[in-house]
N, C-alpha and C positions, 0 to 999 in steps of 0.2 A: 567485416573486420573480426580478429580470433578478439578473445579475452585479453589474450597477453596482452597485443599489440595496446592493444587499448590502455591495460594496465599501465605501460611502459611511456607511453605519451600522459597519461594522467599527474606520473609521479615526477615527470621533466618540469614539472608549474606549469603548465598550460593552462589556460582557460579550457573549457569544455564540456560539450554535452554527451553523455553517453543515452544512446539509444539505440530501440531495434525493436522487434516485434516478440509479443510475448511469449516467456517460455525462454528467449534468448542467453538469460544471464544476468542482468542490466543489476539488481540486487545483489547479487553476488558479488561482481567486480566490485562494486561500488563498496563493498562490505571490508573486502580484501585489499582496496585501495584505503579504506580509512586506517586499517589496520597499522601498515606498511607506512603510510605517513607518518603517524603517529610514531612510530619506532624509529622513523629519522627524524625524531623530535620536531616535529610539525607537530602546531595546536591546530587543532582539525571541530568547525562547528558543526555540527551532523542536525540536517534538519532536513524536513518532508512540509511539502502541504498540505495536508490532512494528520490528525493525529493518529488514524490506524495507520498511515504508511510509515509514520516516523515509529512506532514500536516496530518494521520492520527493520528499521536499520540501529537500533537503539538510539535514538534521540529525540527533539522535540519538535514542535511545529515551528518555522519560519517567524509566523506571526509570532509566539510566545518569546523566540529569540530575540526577533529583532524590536521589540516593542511595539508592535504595530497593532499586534492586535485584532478587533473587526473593523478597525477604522480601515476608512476608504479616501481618506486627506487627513493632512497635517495637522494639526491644531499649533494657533503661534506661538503657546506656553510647551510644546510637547517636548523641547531637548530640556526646557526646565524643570518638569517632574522629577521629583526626588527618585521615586522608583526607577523610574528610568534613567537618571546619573548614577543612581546607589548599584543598579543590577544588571542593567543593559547593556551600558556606554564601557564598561570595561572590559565586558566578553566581545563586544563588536571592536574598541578599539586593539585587542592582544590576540584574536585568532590569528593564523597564518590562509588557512582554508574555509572556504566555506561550503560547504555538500550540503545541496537543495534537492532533496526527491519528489516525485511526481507530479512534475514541472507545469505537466499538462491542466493541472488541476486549479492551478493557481490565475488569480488575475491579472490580466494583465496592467490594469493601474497599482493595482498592490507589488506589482515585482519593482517599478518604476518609483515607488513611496519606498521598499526594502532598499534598492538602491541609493538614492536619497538620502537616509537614513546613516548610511554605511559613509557617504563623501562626508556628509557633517561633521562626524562622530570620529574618522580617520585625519578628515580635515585635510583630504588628498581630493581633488577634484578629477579621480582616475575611477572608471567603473566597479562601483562597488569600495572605493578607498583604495585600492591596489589589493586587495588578498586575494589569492587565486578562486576562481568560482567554479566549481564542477557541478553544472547541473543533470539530473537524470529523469526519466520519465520517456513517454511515446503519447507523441497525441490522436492515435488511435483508441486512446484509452477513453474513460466519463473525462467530459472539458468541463470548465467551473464555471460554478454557477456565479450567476448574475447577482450582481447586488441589485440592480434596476429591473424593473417588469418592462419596462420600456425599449430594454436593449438587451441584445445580446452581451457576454462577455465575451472578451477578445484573450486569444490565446497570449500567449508571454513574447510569442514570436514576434509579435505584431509592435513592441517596445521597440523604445530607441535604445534603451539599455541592452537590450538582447542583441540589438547590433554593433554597438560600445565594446560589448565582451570579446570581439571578435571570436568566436568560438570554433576549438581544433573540434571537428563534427565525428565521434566515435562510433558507427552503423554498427551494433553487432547481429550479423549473420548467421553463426554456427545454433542450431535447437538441442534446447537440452532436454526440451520436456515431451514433445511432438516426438515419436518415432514412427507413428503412421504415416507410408507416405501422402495416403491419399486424403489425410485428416489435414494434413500439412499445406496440401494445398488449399483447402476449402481455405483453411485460413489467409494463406497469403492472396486469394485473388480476393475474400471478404476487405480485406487492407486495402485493396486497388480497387474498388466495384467493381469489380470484372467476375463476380459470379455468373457460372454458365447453368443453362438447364441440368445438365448432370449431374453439377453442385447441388442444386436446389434438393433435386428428384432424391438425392440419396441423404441430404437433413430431412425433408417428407418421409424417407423409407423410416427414421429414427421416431417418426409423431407416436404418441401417443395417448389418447386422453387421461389414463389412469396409468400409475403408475404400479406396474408390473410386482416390483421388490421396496417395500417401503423403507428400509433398510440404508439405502444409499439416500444420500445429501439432498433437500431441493433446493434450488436456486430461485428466488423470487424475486420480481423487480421492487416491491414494495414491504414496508415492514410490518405491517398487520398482518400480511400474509404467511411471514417468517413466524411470528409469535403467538400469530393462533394456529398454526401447523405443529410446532415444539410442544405447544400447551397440549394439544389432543393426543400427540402424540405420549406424552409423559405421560398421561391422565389414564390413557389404557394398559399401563404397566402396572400392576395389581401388587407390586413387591412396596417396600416400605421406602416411607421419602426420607431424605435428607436435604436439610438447610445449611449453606454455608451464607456468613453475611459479611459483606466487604468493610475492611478496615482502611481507616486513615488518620494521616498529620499530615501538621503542616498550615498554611494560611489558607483561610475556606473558598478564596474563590479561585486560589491556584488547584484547591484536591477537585473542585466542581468542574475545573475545563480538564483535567485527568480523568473525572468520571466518565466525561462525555466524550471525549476521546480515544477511548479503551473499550475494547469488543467485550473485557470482564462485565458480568451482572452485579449490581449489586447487593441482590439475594439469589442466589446460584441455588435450587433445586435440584435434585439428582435422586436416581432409583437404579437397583442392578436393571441392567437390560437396555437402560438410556443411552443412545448414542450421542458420542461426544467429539469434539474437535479440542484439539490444545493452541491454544493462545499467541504460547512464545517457545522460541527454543531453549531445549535444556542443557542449560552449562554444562552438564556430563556428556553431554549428546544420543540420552537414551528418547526424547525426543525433538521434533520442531514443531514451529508454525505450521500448522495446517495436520499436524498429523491426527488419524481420526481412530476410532477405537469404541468397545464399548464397556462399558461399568458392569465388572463381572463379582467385586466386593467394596468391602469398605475395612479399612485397615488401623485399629483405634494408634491414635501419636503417642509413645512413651509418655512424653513431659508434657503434653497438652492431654492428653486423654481425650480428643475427640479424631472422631473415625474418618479418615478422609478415603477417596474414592480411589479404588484400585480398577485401572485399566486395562483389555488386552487390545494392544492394538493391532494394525491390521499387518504388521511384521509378524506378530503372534508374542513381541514381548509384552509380558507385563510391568505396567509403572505404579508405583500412588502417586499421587498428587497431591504433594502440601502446599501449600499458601505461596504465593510466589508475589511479586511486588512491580508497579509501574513507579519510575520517579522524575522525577524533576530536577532540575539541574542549576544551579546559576552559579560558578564561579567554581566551580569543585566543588559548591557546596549544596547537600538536599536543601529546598526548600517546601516540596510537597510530595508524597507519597501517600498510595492505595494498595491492599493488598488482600489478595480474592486467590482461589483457587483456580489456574487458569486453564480453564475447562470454560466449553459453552455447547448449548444441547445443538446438534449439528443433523438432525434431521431437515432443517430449513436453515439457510442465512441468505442474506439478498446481495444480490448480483454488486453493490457497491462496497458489501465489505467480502466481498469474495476476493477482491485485488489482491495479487500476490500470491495466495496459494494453489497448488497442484492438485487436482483430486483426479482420481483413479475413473470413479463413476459421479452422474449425478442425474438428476431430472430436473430440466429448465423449462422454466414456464416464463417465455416470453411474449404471451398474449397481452401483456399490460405493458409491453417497452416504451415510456415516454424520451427517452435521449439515444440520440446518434451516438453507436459506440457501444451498449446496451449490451447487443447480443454476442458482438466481436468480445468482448470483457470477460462475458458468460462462455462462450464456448471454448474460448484458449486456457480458460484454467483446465483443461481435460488431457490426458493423452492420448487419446485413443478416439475415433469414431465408435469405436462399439461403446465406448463406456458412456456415451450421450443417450439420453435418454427425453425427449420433447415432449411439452402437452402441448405445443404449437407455438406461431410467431406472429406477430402482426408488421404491417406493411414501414413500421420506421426500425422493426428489430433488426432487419438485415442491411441496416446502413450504417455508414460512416462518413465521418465528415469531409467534404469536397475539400474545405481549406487543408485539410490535414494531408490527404491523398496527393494533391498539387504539391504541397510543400516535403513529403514523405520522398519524392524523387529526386529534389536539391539535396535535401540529408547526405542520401543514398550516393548520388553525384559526387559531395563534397568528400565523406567516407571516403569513396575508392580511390580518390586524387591524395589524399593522405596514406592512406593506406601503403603506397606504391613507394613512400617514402622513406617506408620502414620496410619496404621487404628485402 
């Protein structure tokens, strides 16, 4: 299905899930649907489950919206907490919309408790209260983790609510990030297990134990390996350091799940020469998420007097970087904010906050891949076969999840039977 189409079914009130394989769009619409609501005076709640996805659409996590929190059941005082009548109960009762991103990540008992939550509080026994629900995500993507050691978690598909929603199925088709063709397919038969020897043989042609150009990105599955790779890497930079240290207000255990939720540090080191990645998009549009570059000076602030870092990115423009701000939200009103330089050292980041951005080149080391989905995640943030670069793969990297694949074909099914609706 194109974008429009999607767009144009999104903005009728449907219910609905936008998906597709990555690289497809699936953010973007979703960015340019809240927008467009919002202008038809639609209250629109924008939320993610995870808090790096929700900085990608500017909002906040599910959990922090709907009060839920890490709870995993209800508590019988829970509609009685003051907090939660004072700050919850009145952004849930007066949205129009509600936008869920990265569907796949989410519990499937927590979607079914968010639901819950939403009939109470509406006081409509219609999924969800009646607001319209547009969820987004691919569950080829990391699936979420377990509360239980005992069991798996179950996708959101697997709800009674997710079938409640009746949801109009949005497959987007069109690649915006892929233009290799032959990169394109590795990916789409990786989505279908149907990799062939030829696939294999020419991700083999890509191994290599060491990496060639240290310069480009690594992707690690684990975080020690991210932060002692940045660290050695900073440390052989022989130029002079600089310290940025993250600010905040607000209530402290709202600024501490902001902390934890934001890719910002919060003591940001830097030296000319450090390669860097940016954060967020820049409301001018001199940059975005994901764009990378490296610290070529340091530019002192008129009215603050301290030197923040001057970029060349890989456009060849130059930015500085002043202090930029993550927030919080409840009612139109802050109630927690952080704010750090949004810069992070992009020599290494791990394959789970890679979600969502584009990079050009990288070196993946998925010799340690512990989840289905791992390497599928890792390799489509790329465009290109040539710009992949392997120290190898172990025998769960190049899988994905069976439930996902079986169910990826009804999507795809239900898609083009809509689809035909609108053409």
């Amino acid at each position: 299905m194109k974008q429009s189409t999607a767009l144009k079914i999104l903005l009728e009130g449907r219910n609905a899930f936008l998906t597709g394989p990555a690289g497809s769009g699936k953010t973007h619409t979703l960015n340019k649907f809240v927008v467009e609501a919002q202008a038809a005076g639609k209250r629109v709640g924008v939320t993610a489950s995870t808090g790096i996805a929700a900085t990608h659409i500017g909002g906040q996590t599910i959990h922090a919206f709907s009060g839920l929190g890490i709870l995993n059941e209800l508590p019988e005082d829970f509609f009685d907490r003051w907090a939660f009548k004072k700050f919850k109960a009145p952004q849930i009762r007066t949205i129009d919309v509600l936008v869920l991103d990265e569907i796949s990540m989410l519990q499937c008992t927590q979607f079914e408790l968010i639901d819950q939550i939403f009939r109470k509080v509406r006081r409509k026994n219609l999924p969800f209260g009646g607001v319209q629900v547009v969820l987004c995500g691919d569950f080829f993507q990391l699936p979420p983790i377990s509360a239980s050691a005992a069991a798996a978690a179950q996708f959101v598909s697997s709800s009674r609510s997710w079938e409640e929603l009746d949801l109009a199925v949005c497959y987007l088709t069109e690649q915006y990030r892929q233009a290799d063709d032959e990169f394109v397919q590795i990916l789409e038969n990786l989505r279908s297990g149907t990799l062939t020897k030829l696939h294999k043989s020419l991700l083999d042609s890509r191994i290599q134990p060491v990496a060639l150009n240290d310069d480009i990105t690594h992707l690690y599955t684990r975080n020690i390996n991210v932060s002692g790779y940045n660290r050695t890497k900073l440390e052989e930079l022989e130029t002079r350091k600089s310290s940025y240290t993250m600010t905040s207000c607000g209530d402290k255990w709202i600024v501490e799940s902001l902390k934890r939720n934001c890719l910002a540090s919060e003591k940001l080191e830097l030296k000319k020469g450090a390669l860097v990645i940016a954060l967020k998009n820049d409301p001018e549009g001199h940059f975005v998420n994901g764009s990378r570059g490296i610290v070529v000076d340091f530019e002192k602030d008129k009215d603050t007097g301290i030197a923040f870092p001057e970029v060349e990115l890989l456009s060849g423009r130059r930015v500085v970087f002043a202090p930029s701000s993550w927030t919080l939200s409840e009612q139109e009103r802050v109630v927690a904010s952080i704010g750090q330089v949004p810069l992070q050292l992009a020599w290494a980041i791990t394959i789970h906050k890679s979600q969502g951005l584009t990079l050009d080149s990288a070196y993946i080391d998925l010799t340690r891949a512990f989840e289905m989905g791992m390497g599928y995640v890792a390799l489509s943030r790329l465009k290109s076969l040539d710009g992949l670069f392997l120290r190898g793969y172990n025998s769960i990297a190049l899988q994905v999840s069976p439930d996902a694949m079986e169910f990826d074909v009804y999507l795809r099914e239900r898609s083009i039977l809509l689809e035909r609706l609108y053409s």
